[in-house]
N, CA, C and O atoms as a DFTB+ gen file, in Angstrom:
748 C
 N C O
     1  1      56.566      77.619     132.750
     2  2      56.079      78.300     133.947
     3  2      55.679      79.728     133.585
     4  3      56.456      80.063     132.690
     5  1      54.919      80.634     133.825
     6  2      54.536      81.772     133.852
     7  2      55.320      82.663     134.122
     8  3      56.295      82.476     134.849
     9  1      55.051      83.702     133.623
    10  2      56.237      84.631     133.617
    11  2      56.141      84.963     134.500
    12  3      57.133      84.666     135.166
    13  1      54.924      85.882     135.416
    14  2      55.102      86.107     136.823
    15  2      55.523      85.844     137.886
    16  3      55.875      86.496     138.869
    17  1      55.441      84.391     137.517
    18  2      56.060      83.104     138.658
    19  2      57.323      83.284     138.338
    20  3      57.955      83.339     139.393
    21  1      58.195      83.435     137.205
    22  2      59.542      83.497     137.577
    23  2      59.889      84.647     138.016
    24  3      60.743      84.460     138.882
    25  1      59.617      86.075     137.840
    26  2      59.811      87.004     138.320
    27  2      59.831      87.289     139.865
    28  3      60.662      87.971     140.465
    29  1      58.689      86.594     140.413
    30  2      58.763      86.474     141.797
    31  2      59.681      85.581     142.075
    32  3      59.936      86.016     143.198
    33  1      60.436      84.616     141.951
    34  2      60.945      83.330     142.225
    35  2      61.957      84.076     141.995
    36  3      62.556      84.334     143.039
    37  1      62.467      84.595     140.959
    38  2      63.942      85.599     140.987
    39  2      64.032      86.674     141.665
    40  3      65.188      86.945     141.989
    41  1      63.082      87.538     142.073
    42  2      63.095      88.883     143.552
    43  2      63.207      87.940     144.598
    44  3      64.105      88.013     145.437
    45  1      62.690      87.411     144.594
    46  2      62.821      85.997     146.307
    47  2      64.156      86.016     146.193
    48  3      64.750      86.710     147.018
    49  1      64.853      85.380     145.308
    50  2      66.098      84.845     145.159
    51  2      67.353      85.955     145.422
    52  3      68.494      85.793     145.854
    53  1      66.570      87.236     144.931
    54  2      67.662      88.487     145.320
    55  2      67.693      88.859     146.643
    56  3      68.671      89.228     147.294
    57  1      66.502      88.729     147.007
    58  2      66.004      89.639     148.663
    59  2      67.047      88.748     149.536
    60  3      67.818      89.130     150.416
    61  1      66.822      87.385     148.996
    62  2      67.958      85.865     150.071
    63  2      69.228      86.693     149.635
    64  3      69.364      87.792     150.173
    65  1      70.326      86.216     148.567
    66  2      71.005      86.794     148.114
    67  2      71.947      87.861     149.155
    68  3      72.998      87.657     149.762
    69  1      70.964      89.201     149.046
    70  2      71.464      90.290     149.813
    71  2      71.516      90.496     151.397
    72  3      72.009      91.367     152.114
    73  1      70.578      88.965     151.708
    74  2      70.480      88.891     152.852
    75  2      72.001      88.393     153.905
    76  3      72.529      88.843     154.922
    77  1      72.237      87.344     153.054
    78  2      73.066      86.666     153.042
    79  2      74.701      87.893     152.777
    80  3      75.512      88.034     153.692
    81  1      74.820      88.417     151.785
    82  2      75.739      89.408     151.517
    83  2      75.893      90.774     152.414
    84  3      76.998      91.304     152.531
    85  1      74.722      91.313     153.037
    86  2      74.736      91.817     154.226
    87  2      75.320      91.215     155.743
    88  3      75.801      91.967     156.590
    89  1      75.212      89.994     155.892
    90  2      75.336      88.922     156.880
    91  2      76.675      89.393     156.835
    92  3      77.167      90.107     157.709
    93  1      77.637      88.746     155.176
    94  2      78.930      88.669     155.232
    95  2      80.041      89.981     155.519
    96  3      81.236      89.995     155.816
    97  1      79.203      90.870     155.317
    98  2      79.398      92.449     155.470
    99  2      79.176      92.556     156.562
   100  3      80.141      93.189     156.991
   101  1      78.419      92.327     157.489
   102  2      78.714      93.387     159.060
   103  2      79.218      92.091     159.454
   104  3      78.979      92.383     160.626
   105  1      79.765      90.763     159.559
   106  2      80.698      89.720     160.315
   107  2      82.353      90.261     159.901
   108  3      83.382      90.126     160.562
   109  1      82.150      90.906     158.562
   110  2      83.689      91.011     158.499
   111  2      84.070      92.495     159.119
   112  3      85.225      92.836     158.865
   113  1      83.343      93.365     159.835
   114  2      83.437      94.007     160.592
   115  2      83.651      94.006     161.795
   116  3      83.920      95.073     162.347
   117  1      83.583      92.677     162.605
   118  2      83.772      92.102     164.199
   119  2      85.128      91.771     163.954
   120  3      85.457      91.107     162.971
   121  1      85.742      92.097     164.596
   122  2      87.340      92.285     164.939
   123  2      87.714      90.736     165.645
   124  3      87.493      90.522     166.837
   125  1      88.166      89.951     164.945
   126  2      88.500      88.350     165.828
   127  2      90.147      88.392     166.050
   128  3      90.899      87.577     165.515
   129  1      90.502      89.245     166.742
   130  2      91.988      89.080     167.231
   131  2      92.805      89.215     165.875
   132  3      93.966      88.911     166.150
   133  1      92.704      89.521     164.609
   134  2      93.231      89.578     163.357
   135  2      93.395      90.902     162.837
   136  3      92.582      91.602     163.441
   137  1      94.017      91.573     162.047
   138  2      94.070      92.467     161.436
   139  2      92.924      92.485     160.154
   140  3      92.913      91.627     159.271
   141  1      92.255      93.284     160.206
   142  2      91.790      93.880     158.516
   143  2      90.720      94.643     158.493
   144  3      89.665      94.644     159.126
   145  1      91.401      95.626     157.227
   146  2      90.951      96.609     157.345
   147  2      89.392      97.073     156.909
   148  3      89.054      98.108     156.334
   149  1      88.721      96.174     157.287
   150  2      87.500      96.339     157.410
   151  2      87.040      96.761     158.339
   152  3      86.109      97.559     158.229
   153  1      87.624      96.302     159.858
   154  2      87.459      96.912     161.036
   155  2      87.242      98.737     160.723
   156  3      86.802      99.377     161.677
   157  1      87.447      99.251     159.854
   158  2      87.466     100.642     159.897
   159  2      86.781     101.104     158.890
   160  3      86.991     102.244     158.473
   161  1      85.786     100.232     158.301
   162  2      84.750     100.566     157.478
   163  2      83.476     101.600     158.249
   164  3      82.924     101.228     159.285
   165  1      83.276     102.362     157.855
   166  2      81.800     103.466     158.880
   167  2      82.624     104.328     159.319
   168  3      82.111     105.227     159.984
   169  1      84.242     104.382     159.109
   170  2      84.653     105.649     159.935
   171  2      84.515     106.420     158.814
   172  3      84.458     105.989     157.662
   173  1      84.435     108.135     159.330
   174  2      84.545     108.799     157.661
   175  2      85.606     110.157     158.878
   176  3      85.588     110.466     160.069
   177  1      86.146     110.441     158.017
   178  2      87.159     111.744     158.393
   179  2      86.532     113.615     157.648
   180  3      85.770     113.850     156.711
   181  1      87.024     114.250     158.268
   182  2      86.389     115.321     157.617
   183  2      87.638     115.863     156.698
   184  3      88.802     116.077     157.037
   185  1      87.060     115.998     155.539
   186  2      88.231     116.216     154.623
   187  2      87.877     117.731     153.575
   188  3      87.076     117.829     152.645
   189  1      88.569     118.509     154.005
   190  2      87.874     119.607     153.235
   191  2      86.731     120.274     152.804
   192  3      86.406     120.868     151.775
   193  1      85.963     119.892     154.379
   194  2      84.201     119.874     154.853
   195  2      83.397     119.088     154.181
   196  3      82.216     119.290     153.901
   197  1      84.405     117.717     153.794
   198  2      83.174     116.818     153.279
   199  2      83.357     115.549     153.922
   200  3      84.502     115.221     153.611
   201  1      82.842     114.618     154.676
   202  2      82.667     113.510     155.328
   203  2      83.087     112.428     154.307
   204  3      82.390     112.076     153.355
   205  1      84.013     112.061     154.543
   206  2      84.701     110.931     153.138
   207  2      85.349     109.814     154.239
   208  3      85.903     110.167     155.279
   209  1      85.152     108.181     153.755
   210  2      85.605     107.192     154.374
   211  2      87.057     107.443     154.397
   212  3      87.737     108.186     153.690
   213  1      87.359     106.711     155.303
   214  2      88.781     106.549     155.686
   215  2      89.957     106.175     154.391
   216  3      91.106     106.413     154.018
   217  1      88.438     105.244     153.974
   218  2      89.850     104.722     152.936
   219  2      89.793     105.467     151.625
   220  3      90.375     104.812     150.760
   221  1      89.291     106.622     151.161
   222  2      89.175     107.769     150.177
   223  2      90.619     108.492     150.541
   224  3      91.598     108.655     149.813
   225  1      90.435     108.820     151.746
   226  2      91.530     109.801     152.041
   227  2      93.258     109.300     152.248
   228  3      94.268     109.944     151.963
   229  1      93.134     107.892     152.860
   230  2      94.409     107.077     153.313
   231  2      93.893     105.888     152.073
   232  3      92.926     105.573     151.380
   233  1      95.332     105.514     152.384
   234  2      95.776     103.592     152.501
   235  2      96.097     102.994     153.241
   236  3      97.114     103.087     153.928
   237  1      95.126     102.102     153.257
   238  2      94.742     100.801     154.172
   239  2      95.338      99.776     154.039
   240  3      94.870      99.136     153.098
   241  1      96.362      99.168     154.646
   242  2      96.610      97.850     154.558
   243  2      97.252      97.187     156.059
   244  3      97.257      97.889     157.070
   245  1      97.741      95.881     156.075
   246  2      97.940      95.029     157.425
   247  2      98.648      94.090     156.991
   248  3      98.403      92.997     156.480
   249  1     100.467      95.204     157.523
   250  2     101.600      94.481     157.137
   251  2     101.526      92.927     157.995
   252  3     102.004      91.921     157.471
   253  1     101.187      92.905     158.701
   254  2     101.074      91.498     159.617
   255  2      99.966      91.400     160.467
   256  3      99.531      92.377     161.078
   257  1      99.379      90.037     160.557
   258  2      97.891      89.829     161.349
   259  2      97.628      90.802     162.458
   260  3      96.439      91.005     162.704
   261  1      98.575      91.478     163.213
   262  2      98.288      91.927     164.330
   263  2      98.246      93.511     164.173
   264  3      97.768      94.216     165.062
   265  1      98.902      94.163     162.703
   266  2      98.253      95.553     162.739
   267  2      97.910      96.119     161.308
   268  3      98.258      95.849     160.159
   269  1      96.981      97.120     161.970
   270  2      96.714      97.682     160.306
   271  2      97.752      99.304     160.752
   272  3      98.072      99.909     161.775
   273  1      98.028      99.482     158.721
   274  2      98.679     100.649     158.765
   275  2      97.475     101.654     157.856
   276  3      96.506     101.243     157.217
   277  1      97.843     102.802     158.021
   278  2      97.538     103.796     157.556
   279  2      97.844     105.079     156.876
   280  3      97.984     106.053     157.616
   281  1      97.942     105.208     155.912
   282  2      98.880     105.709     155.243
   283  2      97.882     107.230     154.682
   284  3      97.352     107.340     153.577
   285  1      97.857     108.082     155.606
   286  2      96.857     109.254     154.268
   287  2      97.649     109.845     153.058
   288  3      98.816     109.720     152.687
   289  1      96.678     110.467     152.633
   290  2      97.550     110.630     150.770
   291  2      98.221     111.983     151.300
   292  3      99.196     112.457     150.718
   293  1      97.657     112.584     152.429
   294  2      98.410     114.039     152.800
   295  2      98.258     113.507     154.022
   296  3      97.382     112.736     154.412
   297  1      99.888     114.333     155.057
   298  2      99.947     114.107     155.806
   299  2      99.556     115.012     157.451
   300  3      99.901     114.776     158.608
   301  1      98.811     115.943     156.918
   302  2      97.761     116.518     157.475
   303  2      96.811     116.503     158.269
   304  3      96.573     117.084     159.328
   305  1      95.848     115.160     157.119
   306  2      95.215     114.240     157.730
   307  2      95.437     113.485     159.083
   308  3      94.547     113.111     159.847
   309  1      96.693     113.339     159.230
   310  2      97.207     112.187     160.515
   311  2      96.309     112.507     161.729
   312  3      95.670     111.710     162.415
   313  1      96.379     113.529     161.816
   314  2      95.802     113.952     163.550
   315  2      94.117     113.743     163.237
   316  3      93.477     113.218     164.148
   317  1      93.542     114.048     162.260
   318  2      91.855     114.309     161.784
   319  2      91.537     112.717     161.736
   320  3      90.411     112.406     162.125
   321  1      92.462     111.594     161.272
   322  2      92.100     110.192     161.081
   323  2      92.671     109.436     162.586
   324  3      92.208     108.305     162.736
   325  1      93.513     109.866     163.593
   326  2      93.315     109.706     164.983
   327  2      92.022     109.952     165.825
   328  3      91.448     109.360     166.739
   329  1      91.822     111.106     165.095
   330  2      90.639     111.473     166.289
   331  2      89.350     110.707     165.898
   332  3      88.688     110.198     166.802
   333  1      88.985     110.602     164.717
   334  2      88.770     109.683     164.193
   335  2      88.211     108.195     164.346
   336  3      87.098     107.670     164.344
   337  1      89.402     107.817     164.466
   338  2      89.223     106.198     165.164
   339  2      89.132     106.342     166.304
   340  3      88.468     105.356     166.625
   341  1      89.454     107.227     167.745
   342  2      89.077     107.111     168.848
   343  2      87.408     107.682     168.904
   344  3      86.712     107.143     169.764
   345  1      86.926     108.457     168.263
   346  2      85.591     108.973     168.255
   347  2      84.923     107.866     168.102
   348  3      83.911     107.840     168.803
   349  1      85.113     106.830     167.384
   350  2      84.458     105.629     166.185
   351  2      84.250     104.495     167.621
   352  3      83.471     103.552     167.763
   353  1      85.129     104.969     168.397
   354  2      84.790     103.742     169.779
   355  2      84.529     102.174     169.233
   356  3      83.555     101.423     169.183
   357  1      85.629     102.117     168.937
   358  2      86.064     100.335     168.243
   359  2      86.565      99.756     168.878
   360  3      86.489      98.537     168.724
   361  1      87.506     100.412     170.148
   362  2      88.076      99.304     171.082
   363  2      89.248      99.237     170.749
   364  3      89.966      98.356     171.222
   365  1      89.787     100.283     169.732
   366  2      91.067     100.368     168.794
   367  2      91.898     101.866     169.186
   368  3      91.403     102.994     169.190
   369  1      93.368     101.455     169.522
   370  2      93.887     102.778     169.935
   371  2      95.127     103.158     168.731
   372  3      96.125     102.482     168.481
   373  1      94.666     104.575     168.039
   374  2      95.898     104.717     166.946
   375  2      97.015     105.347     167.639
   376  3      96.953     106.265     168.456
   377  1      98.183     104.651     167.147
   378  2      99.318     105.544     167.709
   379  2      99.987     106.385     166.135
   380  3     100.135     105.626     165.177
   381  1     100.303     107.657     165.956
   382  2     100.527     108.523     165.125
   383  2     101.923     108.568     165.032
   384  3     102.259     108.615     166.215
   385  1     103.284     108.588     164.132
   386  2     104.280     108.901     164.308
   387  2     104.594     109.509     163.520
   388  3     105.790     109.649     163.267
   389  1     103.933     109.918     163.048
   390  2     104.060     111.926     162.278
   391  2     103.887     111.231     160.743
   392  3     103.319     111.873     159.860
   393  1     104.341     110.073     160.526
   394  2     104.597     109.382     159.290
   395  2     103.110     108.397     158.746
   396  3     102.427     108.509     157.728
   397  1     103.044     107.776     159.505
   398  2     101.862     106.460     159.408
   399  2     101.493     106.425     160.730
   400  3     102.247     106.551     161.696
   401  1      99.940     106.195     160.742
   402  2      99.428     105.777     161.684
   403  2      99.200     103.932     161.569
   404  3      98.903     103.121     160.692
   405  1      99.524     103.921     162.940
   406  2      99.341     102.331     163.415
   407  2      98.276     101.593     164.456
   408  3      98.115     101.850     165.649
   409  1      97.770     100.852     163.853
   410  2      97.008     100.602     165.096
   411  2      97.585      98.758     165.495
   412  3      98.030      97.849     164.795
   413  1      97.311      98.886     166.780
   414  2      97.661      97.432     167.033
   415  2      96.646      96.539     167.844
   416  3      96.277      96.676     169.010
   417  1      96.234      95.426     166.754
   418  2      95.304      94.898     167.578
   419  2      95.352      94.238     168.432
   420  3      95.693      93.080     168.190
   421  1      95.115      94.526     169.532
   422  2      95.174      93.177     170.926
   423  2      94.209      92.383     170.680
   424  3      93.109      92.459     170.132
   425  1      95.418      90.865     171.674
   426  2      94.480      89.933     171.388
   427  2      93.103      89.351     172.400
   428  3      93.222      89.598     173.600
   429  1      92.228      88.836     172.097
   430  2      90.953      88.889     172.291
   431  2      90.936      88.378     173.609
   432  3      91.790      87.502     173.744
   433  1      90.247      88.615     174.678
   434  2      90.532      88.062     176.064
   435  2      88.769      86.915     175.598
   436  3      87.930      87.232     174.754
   437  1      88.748      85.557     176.560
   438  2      88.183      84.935     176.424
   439  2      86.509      85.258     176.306
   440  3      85.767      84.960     175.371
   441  1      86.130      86.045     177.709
   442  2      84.920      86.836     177.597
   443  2      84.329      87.754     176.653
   444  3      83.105      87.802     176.530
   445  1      85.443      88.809     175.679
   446  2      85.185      88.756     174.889
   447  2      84.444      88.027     173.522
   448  3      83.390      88.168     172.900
   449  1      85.794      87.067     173.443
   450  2      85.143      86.496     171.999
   451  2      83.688      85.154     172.572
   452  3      83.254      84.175     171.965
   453  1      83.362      85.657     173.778
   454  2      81.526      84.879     173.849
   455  2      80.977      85.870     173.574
   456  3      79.771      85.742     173.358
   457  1      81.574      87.287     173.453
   458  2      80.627      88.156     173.351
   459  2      80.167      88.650     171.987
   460  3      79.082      89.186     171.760
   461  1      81.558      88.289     170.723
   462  2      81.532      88.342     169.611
   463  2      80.952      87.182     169.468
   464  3      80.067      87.389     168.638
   465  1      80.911      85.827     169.852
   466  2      79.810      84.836     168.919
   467  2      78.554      85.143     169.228
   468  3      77.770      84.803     168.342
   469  1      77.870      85.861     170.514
   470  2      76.825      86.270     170.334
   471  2      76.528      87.057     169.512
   472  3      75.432      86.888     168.977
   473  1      77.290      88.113     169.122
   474  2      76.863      88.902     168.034
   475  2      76.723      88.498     166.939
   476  3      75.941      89.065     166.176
   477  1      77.457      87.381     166.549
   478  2      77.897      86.479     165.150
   479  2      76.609      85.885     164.779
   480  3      76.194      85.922     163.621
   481  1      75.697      85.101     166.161
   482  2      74.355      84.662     165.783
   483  2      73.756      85.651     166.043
   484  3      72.828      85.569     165.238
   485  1      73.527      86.989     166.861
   486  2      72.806      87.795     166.567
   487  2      72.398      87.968     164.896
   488  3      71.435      87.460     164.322
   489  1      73.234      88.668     164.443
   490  2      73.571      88.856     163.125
   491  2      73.127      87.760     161.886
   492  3      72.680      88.031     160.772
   493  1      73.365      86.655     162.387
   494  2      73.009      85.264     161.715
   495  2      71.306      85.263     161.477
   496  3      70.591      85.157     160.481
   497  1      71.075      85.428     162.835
   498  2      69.467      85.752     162.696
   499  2      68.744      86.644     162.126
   500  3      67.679      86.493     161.527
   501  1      69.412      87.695     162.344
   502  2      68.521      88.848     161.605
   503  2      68.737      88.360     160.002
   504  3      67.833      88.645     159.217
   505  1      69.725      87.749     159.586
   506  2      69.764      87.322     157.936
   507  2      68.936      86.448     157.887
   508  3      68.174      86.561     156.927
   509  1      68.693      85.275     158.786
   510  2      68.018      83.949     158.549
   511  2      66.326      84.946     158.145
   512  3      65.619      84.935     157.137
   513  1      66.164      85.978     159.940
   514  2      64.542      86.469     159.608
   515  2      64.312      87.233     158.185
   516  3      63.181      87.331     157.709
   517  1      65.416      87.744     157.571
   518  2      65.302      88.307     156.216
   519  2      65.212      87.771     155.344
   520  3      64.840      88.425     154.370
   521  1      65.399      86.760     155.206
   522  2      65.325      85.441     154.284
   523  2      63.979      84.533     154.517
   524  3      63.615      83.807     153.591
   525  1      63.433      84.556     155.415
   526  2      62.087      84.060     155.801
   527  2      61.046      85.572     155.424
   528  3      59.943      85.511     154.881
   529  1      61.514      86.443     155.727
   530  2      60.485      88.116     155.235
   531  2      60.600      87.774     153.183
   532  3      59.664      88.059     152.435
   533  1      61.710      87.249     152.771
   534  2      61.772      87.248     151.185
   535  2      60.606      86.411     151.242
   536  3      59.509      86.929     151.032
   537  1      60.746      84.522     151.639
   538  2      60.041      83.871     151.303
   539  2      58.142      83.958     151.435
   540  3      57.297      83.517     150.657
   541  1      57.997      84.617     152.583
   542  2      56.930      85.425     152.950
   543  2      55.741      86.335     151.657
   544  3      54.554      86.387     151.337
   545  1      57.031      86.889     151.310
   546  2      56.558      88.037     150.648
   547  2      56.333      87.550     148.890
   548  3      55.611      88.072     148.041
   549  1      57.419      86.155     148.765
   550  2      57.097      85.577     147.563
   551  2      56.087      84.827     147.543
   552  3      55.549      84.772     146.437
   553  1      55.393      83.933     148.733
   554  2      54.181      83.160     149.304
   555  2      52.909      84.035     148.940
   556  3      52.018      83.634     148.192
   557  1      52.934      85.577     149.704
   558  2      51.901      86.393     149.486
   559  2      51.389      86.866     148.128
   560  3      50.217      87.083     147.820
   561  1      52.677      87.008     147.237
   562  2      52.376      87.405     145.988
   563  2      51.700      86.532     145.214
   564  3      50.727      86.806     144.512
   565  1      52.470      84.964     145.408
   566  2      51.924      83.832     144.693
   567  2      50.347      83.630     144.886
   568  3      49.515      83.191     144.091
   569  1      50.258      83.924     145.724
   570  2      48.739      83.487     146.498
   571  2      47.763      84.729     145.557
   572  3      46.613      84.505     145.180
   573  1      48.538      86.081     145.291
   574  2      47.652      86.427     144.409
   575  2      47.473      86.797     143.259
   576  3      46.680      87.578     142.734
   577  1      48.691      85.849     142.721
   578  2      48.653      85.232     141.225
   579  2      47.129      84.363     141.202
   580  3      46.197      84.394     140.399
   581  1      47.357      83.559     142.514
   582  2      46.065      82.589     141.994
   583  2      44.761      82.918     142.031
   584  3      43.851      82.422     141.366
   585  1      44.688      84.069     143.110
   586  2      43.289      84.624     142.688
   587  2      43.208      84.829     141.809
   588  3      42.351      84.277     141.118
   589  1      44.085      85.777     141.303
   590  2      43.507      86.096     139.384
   591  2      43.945      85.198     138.287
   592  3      44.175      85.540     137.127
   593  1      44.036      83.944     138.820
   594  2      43.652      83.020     137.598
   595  2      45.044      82.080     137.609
   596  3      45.130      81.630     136.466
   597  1      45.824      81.742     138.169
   598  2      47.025      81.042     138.223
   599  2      46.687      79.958     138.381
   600  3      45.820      79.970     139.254
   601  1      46.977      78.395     137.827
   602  2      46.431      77.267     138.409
   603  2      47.145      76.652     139.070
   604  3      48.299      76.275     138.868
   605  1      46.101      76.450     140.370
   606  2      46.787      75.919     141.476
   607  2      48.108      74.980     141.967
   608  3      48.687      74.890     143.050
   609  1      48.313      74.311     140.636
   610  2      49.241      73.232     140.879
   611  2      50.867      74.168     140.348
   612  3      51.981      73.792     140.711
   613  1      50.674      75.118     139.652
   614  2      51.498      75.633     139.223
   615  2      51.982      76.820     140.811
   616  3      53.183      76.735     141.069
   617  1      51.402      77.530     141.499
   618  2      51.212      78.068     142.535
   619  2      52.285      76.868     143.591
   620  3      53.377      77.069     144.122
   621  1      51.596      75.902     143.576
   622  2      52.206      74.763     144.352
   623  2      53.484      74.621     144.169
   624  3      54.181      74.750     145.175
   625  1      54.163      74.321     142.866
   626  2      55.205      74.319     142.775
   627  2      55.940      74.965     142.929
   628  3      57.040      74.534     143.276
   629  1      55.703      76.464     142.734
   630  2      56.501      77.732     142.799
   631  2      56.903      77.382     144.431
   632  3      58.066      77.209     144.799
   633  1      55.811      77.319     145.258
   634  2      55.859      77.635     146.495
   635  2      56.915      76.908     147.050
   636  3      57.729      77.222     147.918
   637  1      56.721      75.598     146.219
   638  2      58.114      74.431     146.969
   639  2      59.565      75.092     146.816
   640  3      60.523      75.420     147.516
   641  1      59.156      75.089     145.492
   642  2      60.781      75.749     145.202
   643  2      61.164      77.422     145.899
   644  3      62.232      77.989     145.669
   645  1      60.680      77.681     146.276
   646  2      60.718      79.262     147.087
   647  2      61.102      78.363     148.278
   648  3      62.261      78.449     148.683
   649  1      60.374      77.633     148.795
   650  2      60.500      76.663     150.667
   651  2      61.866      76.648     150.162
   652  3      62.624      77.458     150.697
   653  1      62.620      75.472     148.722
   654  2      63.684      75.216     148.911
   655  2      64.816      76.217     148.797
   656  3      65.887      76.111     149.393
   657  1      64.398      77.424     147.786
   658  2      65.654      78.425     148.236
   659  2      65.721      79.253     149.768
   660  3      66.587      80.042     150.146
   661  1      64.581      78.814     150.443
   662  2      64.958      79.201     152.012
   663  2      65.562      78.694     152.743
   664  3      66.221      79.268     153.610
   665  1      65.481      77.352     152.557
   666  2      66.019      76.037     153.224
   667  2      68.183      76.551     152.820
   668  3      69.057      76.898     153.614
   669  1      68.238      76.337     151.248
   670  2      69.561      76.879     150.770
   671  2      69.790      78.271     151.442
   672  3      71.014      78.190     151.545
   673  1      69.575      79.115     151.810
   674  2      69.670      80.290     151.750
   675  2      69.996      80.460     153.526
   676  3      70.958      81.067     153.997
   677  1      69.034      79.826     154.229
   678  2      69.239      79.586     155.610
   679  2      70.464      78.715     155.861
   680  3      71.303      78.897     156.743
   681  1      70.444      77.882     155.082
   682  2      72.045      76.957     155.234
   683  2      73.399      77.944     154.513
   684  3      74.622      77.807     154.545
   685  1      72.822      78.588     154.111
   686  2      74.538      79.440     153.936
   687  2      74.674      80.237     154.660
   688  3      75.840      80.605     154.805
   689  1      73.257      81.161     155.771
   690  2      73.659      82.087     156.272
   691  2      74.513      81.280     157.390
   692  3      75.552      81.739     157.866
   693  1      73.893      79.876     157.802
   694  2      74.577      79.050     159.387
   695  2      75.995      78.778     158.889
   696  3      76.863      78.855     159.758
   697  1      76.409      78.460     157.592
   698  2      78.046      78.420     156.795
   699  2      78.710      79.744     157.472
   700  3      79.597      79.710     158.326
   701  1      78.129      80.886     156.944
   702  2      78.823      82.258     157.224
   703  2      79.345      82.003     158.481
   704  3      80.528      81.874     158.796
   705  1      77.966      81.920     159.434
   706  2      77.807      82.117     160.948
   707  2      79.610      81.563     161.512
   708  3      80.607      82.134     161.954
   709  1      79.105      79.761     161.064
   710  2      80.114      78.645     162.111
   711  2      81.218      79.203     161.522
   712  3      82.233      79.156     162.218
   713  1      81.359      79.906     160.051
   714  2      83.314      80.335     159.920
   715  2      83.818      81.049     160.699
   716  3      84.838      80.908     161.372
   717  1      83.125      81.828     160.629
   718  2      83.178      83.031     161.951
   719  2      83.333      82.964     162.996
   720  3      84.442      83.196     163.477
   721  1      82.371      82.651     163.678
   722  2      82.684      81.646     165.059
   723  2      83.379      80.998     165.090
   724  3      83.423      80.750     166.295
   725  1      84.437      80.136     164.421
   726  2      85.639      79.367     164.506
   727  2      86.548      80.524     164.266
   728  3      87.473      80.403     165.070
   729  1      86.690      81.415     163.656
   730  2      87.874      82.370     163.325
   731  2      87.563      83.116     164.610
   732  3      88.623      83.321     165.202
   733  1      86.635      83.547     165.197
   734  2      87.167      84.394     166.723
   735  2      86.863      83.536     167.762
   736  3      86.891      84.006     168.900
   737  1      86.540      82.216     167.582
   738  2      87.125      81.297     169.091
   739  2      88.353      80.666     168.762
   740  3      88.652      79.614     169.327
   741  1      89.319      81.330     167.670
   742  2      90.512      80.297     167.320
   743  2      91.564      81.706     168.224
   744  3      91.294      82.834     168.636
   745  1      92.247      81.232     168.210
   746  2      93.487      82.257     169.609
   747  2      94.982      82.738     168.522
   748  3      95.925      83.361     169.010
């Protein structure tokens, strides 16, 4: 096969890829009645006038499904990583006891979690349309391989096999999706 043709056929394959790895990255950010500390990924604290994530400054962990702890490396921090998570408007309330901060997650009332599987296929989609923008963009290129001289049957094939890593690529983002959706319609 031509070298060009694999080059495109492997950027296709990354653009899916990250599409898909983005997907799994903002789902493990929707809070399904569980502890983890991902929920607190995007917060950043001000730490000696520099905007640094939460988890630079503390330790993160979730002695049991229902809370995460917080541990900053100075205890200083405590009140700056409260205000913090209430600024961040997560739906999450820290309680401070001079020692560790705690948060406790309540569990999901029913209306809620329809409101998290909408987001779950929200989210699903925008990966699926990013994964159709890769295949797109590997279609367009191919097409002008062949103007300048690519033979057609070789063009053809590429193209199938690009259809089929969309086809794969769309079936893992709907994998991501339904885990998800079973982990915050499970109680």
């Amino acid at each position: 096969m031509n070298e060009d043709v694999e080059l495109i056929i492997e950027e296709a394959r990354d653009r899916m890829q990250k599409a898909i790895e983005h997907l799994e990255h903002e789902l493990a950010r929707l809070r399904a009645g569980r502890s983890n500390p991902a929920l607190l990924d995007g917060i950043t604290v001000d730490y000696y006038g520099v905007n640094s994530p939460l988890a630079q400054v503390s330790n993160i962990n979730t002695p049991d499904p229902k809370t995460i702890l917080i541990q900053p490396w100075e205890k200083t921090m405590l009140g700056t990583i409260e205000k913090a998570i209430m600024a961040a408007n997560i739906g999450l309330m820290p309680v401070n006891n001079g020692e560790v901060i705690r948060i406790n997650i309540p569990p999901l009332t029913e209306e809620r979690r329809h409101q998290l599987v909408k987001q779950v296929r929200n989210e699903g989609e925008t990966a699926k349309i990013s994964v159709r923008s890769a295949r797109k963009w590997a279609n367009d290129e191919l097409k002008e391989l062949l103007k300048d001289g690519l033979p057609e049957d070789i063009e053809k094939d590429a193209s199938e096999q690009v259809q089929e890593m969309t086809h794969d690529y769309n079936g893992k983002a709907d994998k991501v999706m339904a885990t998800k959706e079973k982990d915050v319609m499970t109680v």
